[in-house]
N, C-alpha and C positions, 0 to 999 in steps of 0.2 A: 484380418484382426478386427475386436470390436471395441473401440478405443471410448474411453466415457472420462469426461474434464467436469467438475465440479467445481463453483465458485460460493462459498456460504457470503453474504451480503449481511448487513444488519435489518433489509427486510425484507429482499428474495433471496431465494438459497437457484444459483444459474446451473442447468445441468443440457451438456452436449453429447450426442452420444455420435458418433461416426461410425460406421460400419459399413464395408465395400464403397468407399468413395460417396455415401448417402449419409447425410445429416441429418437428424433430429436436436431439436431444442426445446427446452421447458422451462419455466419458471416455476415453482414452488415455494410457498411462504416457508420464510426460516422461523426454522423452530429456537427460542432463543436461551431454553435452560438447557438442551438437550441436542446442540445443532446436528448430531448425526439421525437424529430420527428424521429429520426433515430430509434428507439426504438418501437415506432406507428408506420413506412414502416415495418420492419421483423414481429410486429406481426400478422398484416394485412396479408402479404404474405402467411405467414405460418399454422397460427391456422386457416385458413377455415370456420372463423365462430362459432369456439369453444368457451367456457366460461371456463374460470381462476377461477381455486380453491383457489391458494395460489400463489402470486408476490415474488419473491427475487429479489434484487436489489445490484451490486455497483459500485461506479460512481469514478471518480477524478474528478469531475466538483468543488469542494471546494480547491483542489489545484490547479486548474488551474484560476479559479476567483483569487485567492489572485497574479499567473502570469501573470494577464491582457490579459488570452485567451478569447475563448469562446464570444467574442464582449461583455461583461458585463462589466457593471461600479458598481466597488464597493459604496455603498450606503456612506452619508456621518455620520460618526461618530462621536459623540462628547464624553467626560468622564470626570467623578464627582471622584475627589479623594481629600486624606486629605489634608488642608493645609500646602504649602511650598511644596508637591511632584508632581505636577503638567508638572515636566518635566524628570521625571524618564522615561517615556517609549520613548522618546528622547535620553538622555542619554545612561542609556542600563547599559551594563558591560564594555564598551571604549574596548572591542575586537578590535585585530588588523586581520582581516580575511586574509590581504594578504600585507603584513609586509613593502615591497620594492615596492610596486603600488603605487605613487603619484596621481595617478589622479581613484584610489579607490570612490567611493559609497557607502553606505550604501543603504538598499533598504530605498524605500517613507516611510514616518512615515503617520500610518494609521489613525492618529486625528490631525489637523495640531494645531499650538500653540493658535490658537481662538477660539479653542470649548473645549479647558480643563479648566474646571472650580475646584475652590478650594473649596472647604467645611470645615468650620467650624466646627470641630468634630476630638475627639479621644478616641483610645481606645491604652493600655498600650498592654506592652507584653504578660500579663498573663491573656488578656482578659476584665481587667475592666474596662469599661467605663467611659473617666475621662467629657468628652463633649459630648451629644445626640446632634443628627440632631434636627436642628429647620426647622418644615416645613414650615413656611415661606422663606426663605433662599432657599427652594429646590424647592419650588414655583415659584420664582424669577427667580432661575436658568432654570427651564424650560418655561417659557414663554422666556427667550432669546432663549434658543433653539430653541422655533418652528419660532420665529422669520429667523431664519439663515437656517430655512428649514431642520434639521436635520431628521435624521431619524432613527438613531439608537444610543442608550446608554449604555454606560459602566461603571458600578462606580466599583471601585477598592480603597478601605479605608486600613491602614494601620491595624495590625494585625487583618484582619476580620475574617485568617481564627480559631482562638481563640474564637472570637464573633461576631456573624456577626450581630447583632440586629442592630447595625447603616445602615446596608447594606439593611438589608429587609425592615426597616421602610423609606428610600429613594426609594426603589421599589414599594413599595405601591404608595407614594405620585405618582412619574413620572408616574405609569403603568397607569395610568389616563389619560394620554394624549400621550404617548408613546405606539405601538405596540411592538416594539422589544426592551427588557432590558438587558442586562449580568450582574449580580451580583458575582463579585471573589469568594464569599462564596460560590453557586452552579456551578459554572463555574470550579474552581480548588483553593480547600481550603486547599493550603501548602503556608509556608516561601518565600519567599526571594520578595519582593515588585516587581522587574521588570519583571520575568518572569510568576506572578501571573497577573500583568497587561497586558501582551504582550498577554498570554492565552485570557484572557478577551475579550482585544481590538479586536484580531483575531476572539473569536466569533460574538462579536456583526456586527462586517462588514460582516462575513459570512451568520448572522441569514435570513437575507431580502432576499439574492441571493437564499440559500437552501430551505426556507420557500416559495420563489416563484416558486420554479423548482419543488418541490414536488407535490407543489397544481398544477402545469400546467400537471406536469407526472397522480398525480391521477385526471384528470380532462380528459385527454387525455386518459385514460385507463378504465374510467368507462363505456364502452360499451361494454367491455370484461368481466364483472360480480361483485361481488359484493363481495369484500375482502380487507385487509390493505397491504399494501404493506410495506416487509420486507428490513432494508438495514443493509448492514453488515460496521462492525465500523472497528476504528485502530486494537481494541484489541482482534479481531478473533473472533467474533461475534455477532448473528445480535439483531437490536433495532427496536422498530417500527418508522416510519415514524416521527411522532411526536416528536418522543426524538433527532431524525436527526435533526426538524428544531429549535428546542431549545437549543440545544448543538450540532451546527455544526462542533465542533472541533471535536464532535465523529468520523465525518466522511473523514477528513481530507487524511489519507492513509487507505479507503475504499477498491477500487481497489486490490491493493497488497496485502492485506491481504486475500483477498478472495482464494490466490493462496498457503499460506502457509498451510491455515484451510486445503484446497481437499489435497495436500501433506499429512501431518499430517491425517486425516482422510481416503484415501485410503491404507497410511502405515498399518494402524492399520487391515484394512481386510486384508492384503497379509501378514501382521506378522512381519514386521520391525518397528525396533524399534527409532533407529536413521537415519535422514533424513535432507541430505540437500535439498530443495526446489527451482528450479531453474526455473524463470519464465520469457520468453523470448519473447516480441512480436514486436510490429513497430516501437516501439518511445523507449523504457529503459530496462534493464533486473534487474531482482527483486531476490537476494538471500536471504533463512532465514532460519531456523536451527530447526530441532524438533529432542531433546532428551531425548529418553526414553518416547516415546510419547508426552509428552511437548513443546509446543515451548515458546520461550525465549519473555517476554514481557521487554521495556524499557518505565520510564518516560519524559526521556527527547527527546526534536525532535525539529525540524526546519523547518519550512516551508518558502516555497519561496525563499530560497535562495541557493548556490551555494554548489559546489561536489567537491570534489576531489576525482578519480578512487573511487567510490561511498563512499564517506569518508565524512558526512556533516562537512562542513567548519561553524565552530560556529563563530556567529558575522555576517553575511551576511542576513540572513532572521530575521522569524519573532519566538521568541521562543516559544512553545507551552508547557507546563507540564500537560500531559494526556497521559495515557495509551498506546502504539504501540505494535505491534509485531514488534521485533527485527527486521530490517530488511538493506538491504544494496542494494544500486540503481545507475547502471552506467548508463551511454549514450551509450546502445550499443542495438539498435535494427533492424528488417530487413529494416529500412528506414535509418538508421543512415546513413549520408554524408561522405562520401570518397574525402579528397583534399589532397594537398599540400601550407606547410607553404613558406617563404619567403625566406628560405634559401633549400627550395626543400624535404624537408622531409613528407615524406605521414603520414597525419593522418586520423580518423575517427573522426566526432561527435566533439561539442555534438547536433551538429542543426541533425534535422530529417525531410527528407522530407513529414513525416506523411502520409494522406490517400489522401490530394488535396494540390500541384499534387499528391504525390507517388512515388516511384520510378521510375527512369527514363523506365523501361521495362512495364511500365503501358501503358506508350502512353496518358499520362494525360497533359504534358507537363512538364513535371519536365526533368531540365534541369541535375546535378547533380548525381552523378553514388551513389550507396550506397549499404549495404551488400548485398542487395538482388540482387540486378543486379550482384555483383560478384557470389554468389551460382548459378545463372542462366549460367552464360557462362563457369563456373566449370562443370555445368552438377550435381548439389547437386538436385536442384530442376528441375522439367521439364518445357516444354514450358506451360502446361495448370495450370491456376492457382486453387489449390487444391482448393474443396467445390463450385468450379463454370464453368459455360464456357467457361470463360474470360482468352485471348490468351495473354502470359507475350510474349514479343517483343525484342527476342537476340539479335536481330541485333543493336537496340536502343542503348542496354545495350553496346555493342561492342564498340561501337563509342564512349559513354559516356566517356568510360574506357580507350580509347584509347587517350584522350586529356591528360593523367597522364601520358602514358607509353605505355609499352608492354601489352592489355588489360587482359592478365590472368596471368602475373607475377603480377601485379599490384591487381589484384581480390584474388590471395594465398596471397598475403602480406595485404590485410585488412582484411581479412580471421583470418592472426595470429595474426593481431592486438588487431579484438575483441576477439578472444579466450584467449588472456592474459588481456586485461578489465574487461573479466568478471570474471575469473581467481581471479584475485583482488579482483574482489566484493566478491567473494565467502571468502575467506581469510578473509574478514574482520568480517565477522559471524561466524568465525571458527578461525583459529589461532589468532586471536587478543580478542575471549572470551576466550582462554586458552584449544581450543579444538582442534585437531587432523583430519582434513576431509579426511585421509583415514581410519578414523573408521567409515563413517557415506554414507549410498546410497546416488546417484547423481539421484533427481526423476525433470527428464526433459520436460517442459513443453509449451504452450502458442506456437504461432503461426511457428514460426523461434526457439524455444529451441531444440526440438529434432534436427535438423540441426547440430547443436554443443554441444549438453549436454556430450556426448564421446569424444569429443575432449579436453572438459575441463576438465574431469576427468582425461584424461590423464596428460593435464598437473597437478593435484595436485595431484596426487598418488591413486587416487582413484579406485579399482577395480570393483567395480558393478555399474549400471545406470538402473533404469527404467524408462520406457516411458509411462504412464499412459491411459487407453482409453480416444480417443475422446481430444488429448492433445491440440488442437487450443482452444479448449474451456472450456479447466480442470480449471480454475479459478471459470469460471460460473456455471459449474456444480458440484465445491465444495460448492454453496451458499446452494446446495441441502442439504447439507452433514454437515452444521452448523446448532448450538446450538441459541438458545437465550442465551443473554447474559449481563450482565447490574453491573457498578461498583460504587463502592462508599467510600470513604477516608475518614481519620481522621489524623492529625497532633498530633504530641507531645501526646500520648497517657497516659493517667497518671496508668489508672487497664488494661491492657490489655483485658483478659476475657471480661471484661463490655461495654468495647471499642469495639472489634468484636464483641460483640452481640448483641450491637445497631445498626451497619451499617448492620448487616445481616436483623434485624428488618424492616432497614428505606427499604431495598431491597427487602423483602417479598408481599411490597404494588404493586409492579411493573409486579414480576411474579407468579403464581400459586401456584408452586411447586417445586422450585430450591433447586440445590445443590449449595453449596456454594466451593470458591476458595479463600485461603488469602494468600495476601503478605505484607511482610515491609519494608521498603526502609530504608538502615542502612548506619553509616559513623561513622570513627574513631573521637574521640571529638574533634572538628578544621577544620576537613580537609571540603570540599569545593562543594565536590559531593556525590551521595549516589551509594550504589548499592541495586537494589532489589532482597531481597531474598524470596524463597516459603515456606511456613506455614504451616507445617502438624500436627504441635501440640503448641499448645497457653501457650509456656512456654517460658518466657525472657533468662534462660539462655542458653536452645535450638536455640532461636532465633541469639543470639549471637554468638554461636560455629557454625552455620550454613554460620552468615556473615564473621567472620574470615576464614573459608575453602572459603569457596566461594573469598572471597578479594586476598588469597593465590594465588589461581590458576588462576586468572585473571591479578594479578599485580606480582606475583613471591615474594611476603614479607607479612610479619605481623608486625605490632604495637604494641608497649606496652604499650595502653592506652584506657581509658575507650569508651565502643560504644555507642552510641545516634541510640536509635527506632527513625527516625522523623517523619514519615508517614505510617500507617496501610492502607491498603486497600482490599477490598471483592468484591469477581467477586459473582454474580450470577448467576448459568449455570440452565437453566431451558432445558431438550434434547424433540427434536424433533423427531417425526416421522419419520425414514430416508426412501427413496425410493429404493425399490427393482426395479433390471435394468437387461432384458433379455440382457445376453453375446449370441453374434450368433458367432460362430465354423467354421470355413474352413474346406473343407474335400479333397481340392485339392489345391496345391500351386499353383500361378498363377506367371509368372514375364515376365517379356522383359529386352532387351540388351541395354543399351545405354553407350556410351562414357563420361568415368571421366577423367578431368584435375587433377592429384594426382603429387608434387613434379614435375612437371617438365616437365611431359609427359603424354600423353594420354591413357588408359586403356579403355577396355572392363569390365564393372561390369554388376553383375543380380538387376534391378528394382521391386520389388517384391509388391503386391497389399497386403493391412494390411488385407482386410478383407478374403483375402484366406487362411492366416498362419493357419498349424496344428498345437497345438499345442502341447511343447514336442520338435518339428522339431527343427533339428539346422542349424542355415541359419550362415555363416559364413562371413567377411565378405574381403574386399572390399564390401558394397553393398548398395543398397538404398529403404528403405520402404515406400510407398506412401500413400497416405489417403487422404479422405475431411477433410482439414486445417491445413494439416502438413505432414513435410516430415523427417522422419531419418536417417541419414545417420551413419554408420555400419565401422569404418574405418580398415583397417588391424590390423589383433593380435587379432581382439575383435570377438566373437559371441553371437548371439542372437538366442532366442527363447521364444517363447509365454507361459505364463503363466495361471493359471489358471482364474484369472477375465479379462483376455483379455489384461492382460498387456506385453508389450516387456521387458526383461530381455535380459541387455549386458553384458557378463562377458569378462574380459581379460583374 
């Protein structure tokens, strides 16, 4: 089989191709109004005329539509909801995202107040139907619709996720004259009105964008042979095509997830158990936590809106309630901008000057100094840019950096800047779930990670790092390395047992042969938010002493009061075929001498070539490892040496 894993980036587009146990890897700048062309140039380049066994696929093009990148215009949206709440998704929950900002924003409201129409229809708490939809009424409603040009719909009814029969029998009538529908009931069928609407609205603006970018990708890739194309979702793993352009929120944090799964999944071949996952490339760096093989899924998320040191700031964006991998995201990548504020204090980020221009040492015209140019005049990275021929330009860099200051006082001080950014990020997947990150490896990865993955360990107590094969592109080449995977929810569960074993049922129709994954999302009676706990055995009061520990060790207290199950939910993991991958062996170390800027002064270190390590060999460090699409640097106190699947092991 010729298996090929795509990862679009905001400023390389990462492509693996495997074929007979041989790997090839590339990078190619993303194209960013047109990400499939970028995607069509590498495989062109690359496969020679070969034919495509099997597609992987994943993108951020759904978070970045909803940032008004990528030159796409969100489609116009309109929404059907019950009488009298027609302006809840306006409204919202009156968050105060940033308390003392007078002149605050909220982001655009994605249905403006002339295409939410009110519906006549209700249904009570517990489900029953006090008023059916009359299909006239929803007749009515959609001839204004196409009148106003719409083009996507959302209906979101009060307790649908109880019963949704008002919800499908409106689906029926519109899908008549509507191509793209969101129904709350199949979109995300839990409580609370606004953020099952926000969900909703967010798909159906999504649907047209992702539903066009699919059909354009397989459209564009049907000359390469004759197969579905896989994309991998929030919740760490992959969907078909299909389910992406129907539930686009599936695909929302695509991207990053793909980088926890190859952590998480190359742990598990070298024997580790706990993993933080560190993913570091042009534009953000990505941490997330797998323990004890596991990693940590959240329901609640945010899109489009604003960070604090990778902290979503709630109330800024758009809310979504759908399945993620845990995850924690600064503005700290090798594009990230290097200035100074008003009163002279040097900061990074969070603007990136992405792939056009790039970093000022590109010679693309980026005007702007940013990390990368700083590891360049450090001497972290070399003049040739790893994976290509293309000459990175110190001198540029020099000058960039020289408008700030002293250019390489100024390059170690954004240097520590983002080392405590990311630092942060990492903390927040770990000391603030009640975990410890110097019990858990630092597995460093993506274009710019290995550069700093040891330096952030150091600063969080961390003693061991590994660097994974092929790390510019370890995202990509974990799409290898995932499951199918497919979920499905139920609220307010009345039998438990019956309850899981219908959603397992409705989930059987999608895959083959899965194994199944439960969880349920639990909260003391009152309180306001849930936490999701894992389900190894379908007993409530297991269920219960599982969310008490768990609420313990997250919030440091217990309750003494009754728990509310509110939400069941079932992963379906149907496993794949994984790819076996010839490890090739050094049997002579190779290295050259070059000059590090370290603390203050300049040093003689060994440059050492990755593909010559013996392995066993202990390379010590001050030192720097090179490769196509990534460089690690080794700092004092630490050594390395190669391990058995070809991985770098740093011990302090």
């Amino acid at each position: 089989m010729l298996m090929v894993s795509v990862d679009i980036g905001g400023t390389f587009t990462d492509i693996v191709i495997i074929e007979n146990k041989n790997v090839g890897y590339y990078k190619v700048p993303t194209t960013p109004k047109n990400p499939e062309i970028g995607v069509i140039n590498g495989l062109k380049k690359y496969l020679n005329g070969k034919r495509i066994d099997e597609f992987l696929h994943a993108t951020t093009i759904a978070t970045n539509s909803l940032l008004g990148q990528y030159g796409l215009e969100l489609p116009k949206v309109a929404l059907l909801t019950t009488y009298g709440f027609k302006d809840i998704i306006e409204i919202g929950r009156q968050n105060r995202p940033e308390l003392y900002n007078l002149n605050f924003h909220r982001p655009r409201v994605l249905v403006p107040g002339n295409l939410r129409y009110e519906v006549n229809e209700r249904t009570d708490v517990n489900g029953e139907i006090i008023e059916s939809v009359k299909e006239s009424e929803i007749k009515n409603i959609a001839e204004r619709m196409l009148e106003k040009n719409v083009e996507s719909v959302a209906v979101c009814y009060l307790h649908s996720y109880k019963n949704p029969d008002n919800e499908i029998l409106t689906k029926n009538i519109i899908g008549k004259r509507f191509k793209n529908v969101s129904i709350s009931s199949e979109i995300s069928p839990e409580p609370r009105e606004y953020e099952r609407m926000s969900t909703t609205v967010v798909n159906a603006a999504l649907s047209p964008v992702i539903s066009n970018y699919v059909r354009n990708l397989e459209l564009s890739i049907k000359d390469f042979g004759d197969f579905d194309i896989k994309i991998m979702s929030n919740a760490g793993g992959l969907i078909f095509s299909n389910e992406a352009s129907e539930k686009p929120v599936n695909i929302i944090e695509s991207g990053p997830a793909a980088g926890v799964i190859a952590a998480s999944e190359f742990a598990k071949i070298i024997g580790i158990n706990n993993v933080i996952s560190f993913d570091m490339g042009g534009t953000t760096a990505k941490a997330g936590t797998v323990l004890n093989g596991n990693f940590e899924i959240t329901s609640e998320y945010e899109v489009g809106g604003l960070s604090h040191h990778g902290r979503i700031i709630k109330g800024s964006g758009y809310p979504v309630r759908f399945p993620f991998i845990d995850l924690s995201e600064v503005s700290a990548g090798g594009g990230t901008v290097i200035w100074r504020d008003s009163a002279g204090g040097l900061n990074i980020g969070p603007w990136s000057a992405g792939s056009d221009p790039g970093p000022v040492c590109y010679n693309r015209g980026g005007r702007y100094p940013t990390i990368t140019d700083s590891n360049l005049v450090l001497g972290i990275i070399g003049d040739k840019m790893s994976g290509s021929d293309f000459k990175l330009r110190r001198d540029l860099s020099l000058k960039a950096l020289s408008k700030l200051g002293n250019p390489y006082e100024i390059a170690e001080d954004a240097v520590r800047l983002a080392i405590l950014e990311m630092a942060r990020g990492i903390r927040l997947v770990t000391v603030e779930r009640g975990l410890d990150p110097s019990d858990f490896t630092l597995f460093g990865f993506g274009g710019a990670g290995p550069q700093f993955a040891v330096r952030i360990a150091e600063e969080l107590g961390i003693k061991r790092v590994i660097i994974p094969p092929a790390p510019g592109v370890f995202s990509a080449l974990g799409l290898a390395y995932s499951d199918m995977r497919y979920e499905a929810r139920k609220s307010y569960p009345e039998d438990l047992e019956h309850d899981f074993d219908a959603l397992k049922n409705k989930l059987m129709v999608k895959l083959k042969n899965p194994g199944f994954i439960m969880y349920a999302d639990c909260r003391y009676h009152g309180q306001g938010s849930e936490l999701t706990v894992p389900v190894n055995e379908i007993n409530r009061d297991k269920i219960i002493h599982d969310f008490e520990n768990l609420h313990y060790k997250t919030f440091g207290f217990r309750l003494d009061r009754p728990v509310d199950i509110v939400t069941i939910r079932v992963f379906a993991v149907e496993k794949r075929e994984k790819p076996r991958i010839n490890i090739e062996k050094g049997s002579k170390m190779f290295f050259v001498n070059r000059k590090l800027y370290i603390n203050g002064s300049w040093v003689w270190i060994k440059v050492y070539s990755r593909n010559s390590l013996i392995e066993g060999e202990n390379i010590p460090g001050p030192c720097v490892i090179e490769e196509d699409g990534s460089s690690t640097f080794i700092p004092e106190n630490w050594n390395a040496h190669t391990g058995k699947n070809n991985e770098i092991v740093v011990v302090r």
